[in-house]
C-alpha positions as CSV (number, residue, x, y, z in Angstrom):
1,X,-9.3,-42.2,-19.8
2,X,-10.1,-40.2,-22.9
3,X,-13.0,-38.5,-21.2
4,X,-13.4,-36.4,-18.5
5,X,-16.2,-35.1,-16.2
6,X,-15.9,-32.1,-18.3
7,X,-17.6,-33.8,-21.0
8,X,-20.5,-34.5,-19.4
9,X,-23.6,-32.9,-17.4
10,X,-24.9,-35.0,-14.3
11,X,-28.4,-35.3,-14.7
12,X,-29.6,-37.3,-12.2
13,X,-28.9,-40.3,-9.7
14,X,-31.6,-43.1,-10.4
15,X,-30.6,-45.5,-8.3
16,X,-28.1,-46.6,-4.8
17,X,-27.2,-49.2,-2.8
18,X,-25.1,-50.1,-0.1
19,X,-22.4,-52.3,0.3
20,X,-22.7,-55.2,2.9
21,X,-19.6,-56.1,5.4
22,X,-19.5,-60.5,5.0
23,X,-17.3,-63.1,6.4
24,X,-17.6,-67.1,6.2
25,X,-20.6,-68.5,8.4
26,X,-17.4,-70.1,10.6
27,X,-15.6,-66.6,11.7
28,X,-14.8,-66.1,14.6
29,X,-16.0,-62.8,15.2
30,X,-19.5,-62.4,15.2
31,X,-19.6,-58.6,15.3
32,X,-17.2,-55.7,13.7
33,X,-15.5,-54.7,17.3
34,X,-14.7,-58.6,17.5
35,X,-13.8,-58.6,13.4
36,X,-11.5,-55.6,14.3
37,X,-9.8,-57.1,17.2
38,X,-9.2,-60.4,15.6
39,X,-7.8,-58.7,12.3
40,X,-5.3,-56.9,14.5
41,X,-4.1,-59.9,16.1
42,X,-4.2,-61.6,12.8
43,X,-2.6,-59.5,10.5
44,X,-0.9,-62.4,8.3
45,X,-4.4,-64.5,7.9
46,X,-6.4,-61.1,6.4
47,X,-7.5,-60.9,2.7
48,X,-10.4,-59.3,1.8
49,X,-12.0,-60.1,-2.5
50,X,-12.8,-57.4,-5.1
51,X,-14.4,-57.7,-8.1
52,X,-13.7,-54.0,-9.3
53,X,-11.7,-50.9,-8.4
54,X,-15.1,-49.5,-6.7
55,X,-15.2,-52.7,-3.9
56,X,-11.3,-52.6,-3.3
57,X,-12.2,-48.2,-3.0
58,X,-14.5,-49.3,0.1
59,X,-12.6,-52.1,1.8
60,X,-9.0,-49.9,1.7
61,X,-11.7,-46.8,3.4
62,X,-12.2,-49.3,6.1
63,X,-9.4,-50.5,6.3
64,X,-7.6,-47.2,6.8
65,X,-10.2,-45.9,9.0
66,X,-9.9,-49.3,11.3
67,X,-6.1,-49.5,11.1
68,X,-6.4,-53.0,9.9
69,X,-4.3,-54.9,7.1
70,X,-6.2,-57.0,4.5
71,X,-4.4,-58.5,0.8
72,X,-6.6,-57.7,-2.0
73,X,-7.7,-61.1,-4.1
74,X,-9.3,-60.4,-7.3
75,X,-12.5,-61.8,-8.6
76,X,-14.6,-61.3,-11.2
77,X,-17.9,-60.8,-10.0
78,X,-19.7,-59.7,-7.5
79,X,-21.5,-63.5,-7.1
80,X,-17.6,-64.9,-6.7
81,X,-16.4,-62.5,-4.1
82,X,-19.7,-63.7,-2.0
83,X,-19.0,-67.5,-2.9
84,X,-15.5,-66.7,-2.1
85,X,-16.0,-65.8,1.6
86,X,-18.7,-68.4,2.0
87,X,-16.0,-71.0,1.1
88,X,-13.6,-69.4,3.4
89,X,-11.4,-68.7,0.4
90,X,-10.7,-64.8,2.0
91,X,-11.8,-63.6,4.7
92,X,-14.1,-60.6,4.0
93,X,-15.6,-58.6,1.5
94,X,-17.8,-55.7,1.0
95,X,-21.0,-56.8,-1.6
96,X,-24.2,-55.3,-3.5
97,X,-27.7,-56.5,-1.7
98,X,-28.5,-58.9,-4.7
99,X,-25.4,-61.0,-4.2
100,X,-25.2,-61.0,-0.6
101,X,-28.8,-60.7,1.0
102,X,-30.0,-64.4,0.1
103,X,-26.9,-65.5,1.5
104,X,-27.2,-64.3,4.8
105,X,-30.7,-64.9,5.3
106,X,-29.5,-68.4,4.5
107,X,-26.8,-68.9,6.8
108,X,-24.1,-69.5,4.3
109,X,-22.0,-66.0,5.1
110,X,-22.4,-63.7,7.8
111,X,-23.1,-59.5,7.8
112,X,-21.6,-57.8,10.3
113,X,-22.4,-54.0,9.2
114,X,-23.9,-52.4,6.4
115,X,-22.1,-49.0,4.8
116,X,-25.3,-47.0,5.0
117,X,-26.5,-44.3,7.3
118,X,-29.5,-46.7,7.9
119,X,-30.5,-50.8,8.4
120,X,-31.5,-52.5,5.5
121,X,-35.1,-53.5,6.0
122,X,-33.8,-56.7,4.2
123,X,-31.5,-57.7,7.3
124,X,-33.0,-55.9,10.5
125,X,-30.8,-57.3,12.9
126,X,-27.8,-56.2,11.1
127,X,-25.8,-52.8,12.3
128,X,-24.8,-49.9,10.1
129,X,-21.2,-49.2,10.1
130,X,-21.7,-46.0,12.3
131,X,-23.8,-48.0,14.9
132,X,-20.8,-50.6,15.2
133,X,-18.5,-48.1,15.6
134,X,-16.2,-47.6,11.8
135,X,-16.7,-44.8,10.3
136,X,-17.3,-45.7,6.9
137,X,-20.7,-44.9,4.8
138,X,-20.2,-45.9,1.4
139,X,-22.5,-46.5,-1.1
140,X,-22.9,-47.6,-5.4
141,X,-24.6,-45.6,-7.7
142,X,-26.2,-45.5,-11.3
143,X,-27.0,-42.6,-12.6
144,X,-27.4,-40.6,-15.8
145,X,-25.8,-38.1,-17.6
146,X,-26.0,-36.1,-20.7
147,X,-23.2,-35.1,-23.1
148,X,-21.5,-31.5,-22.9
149,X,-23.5,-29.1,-24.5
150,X,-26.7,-30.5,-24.4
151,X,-29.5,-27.7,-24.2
152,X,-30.5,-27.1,-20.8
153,X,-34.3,-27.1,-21.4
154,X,-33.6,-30.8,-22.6
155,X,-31.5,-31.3,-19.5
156,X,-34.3,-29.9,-16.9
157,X,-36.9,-32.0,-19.0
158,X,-35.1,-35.5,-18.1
159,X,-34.6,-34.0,-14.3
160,X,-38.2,-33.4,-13.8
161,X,-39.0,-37.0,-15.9
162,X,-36.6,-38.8,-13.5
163,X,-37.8,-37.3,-10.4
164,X,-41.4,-38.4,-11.3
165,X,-40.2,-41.8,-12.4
166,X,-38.0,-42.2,-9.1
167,X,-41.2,-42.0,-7.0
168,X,-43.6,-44.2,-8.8
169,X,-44.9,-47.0,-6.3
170,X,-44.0,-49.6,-9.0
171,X,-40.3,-48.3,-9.8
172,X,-39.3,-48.2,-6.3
173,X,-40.9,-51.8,-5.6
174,X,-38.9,-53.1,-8.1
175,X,-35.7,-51.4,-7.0
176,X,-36.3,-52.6,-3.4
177,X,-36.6,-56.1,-4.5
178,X,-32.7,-55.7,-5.0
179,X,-31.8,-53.7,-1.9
180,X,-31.8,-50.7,-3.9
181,X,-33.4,-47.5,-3.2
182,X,-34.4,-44.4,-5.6
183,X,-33.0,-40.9,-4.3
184,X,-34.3,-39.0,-7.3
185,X,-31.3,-36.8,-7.0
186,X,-30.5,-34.3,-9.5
187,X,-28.8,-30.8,-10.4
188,X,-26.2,-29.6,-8.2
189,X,-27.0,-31.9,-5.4
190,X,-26.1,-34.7,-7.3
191,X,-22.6,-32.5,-8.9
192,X,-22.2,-32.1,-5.7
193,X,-22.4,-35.7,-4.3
194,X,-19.9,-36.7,-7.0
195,X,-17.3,-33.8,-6.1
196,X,-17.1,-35.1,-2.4
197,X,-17.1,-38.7,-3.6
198,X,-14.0,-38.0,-6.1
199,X,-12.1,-36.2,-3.6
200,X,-12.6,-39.4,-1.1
201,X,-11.7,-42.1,-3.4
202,X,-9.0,-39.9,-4.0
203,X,-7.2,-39.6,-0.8
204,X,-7.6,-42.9,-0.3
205,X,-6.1,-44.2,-3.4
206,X,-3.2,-42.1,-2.4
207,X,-3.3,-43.4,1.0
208,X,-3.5,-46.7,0.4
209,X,-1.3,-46.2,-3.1
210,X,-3.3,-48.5,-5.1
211,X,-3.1,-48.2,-9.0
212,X,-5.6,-49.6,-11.5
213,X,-5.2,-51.6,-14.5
């Protein structure tokens, strides 16, 4: 790339959501330690879709942390990797709230963990990752940053805007209408959220040697 993190400041994280474990409505396994099981026994039949280097980041975490296989089948959207499982095209996949909730709660694919430290109140019933036994809490993010060199009274003025806009009633309404929650995080908590996360997706792109186009 012809950036770096260098050339930015992280101001503040305005907005994160989980990713959402789905096969077809007609699997099998109708929990993760089943998934698991029937994934090792069925190394050959596993695929898993991707719409972007962030979802195929999070399924090759679990899969290294379950010791399962899985070929990666490209998509280009978020929508299509959904449709994709519902059709029993692949197997699995790892989607946003917006593209996967309605789905489930409609019977046409099936959630068997959600990559957050806690339920969705969307989908109850469903287990995080932790509860069903995989180690694997990942999450998306949006967030904002400011360009390298920017004063820092301009930068602690947007912190302290975002902070107050992050718990308006209203904004975070709006956000949970997509599964999406406001953490309001800023400074060095959220420099430091993005130094863990970088050294993560790090080891396991080297792990699972992928490369991106």
């Amino acid at each position: 790339m012809p950036y770096s993190l260098k050339d930015f400041i992280p101001v503040a994280m305005m907005a994160r959501y989980p990713l959402i474990f789905l096969v077809s409505a007609n699997h099998p396994a109708k929990d993760m330690k089943e998934f698991i099981a029937w994934a090792k026994a069925n190394p050959e039949k596993v695929n898993y879709a991707t719409a972007s280097p962030a979802f195929t980041l999070a399924m090759e975490l679990f899969k290294l942390r379950t010791g399962t296989q899985g070929q990666t089948i490209p998509y280009k959207s978020g929508n299509d990797q959904v449709t994709s499982v519902m059709s029993d095209q692949v197997t699995y996949t790892m989607a946003e709230p917006p593209s996967s909730v309605p789905n489930v709660l409609g019977g046409k694919v099936r959630a068997l963990a959600v990559a957050a430290p806690a339920r969705l109140p969307e989908l109850p019933d469903v287990p995080t990752m932790q509860e069903a036994g995989v180690d694997v809490n990942v999450s998306l993010w949006a967030g904002m940053f400011a360009v390298a060199g920017t004063p820092p009274d301009i930068v602690r003025k947007i912190e302290t805007e975002s902070v107050r806009i992050s718990k308006l009633p209203e904004f975070r309404a709006r956000l949970r209408q997509i599964g999406t929650e406001s953490p309001g995080m800023i400074g060095q908590a959220f420099q430091d959220t993005i130094d863990k996360e970088i050294e993560l997706w790090r080891d396991v792109a080297r792990q699972a040697r992928l490369k991106f186009e």
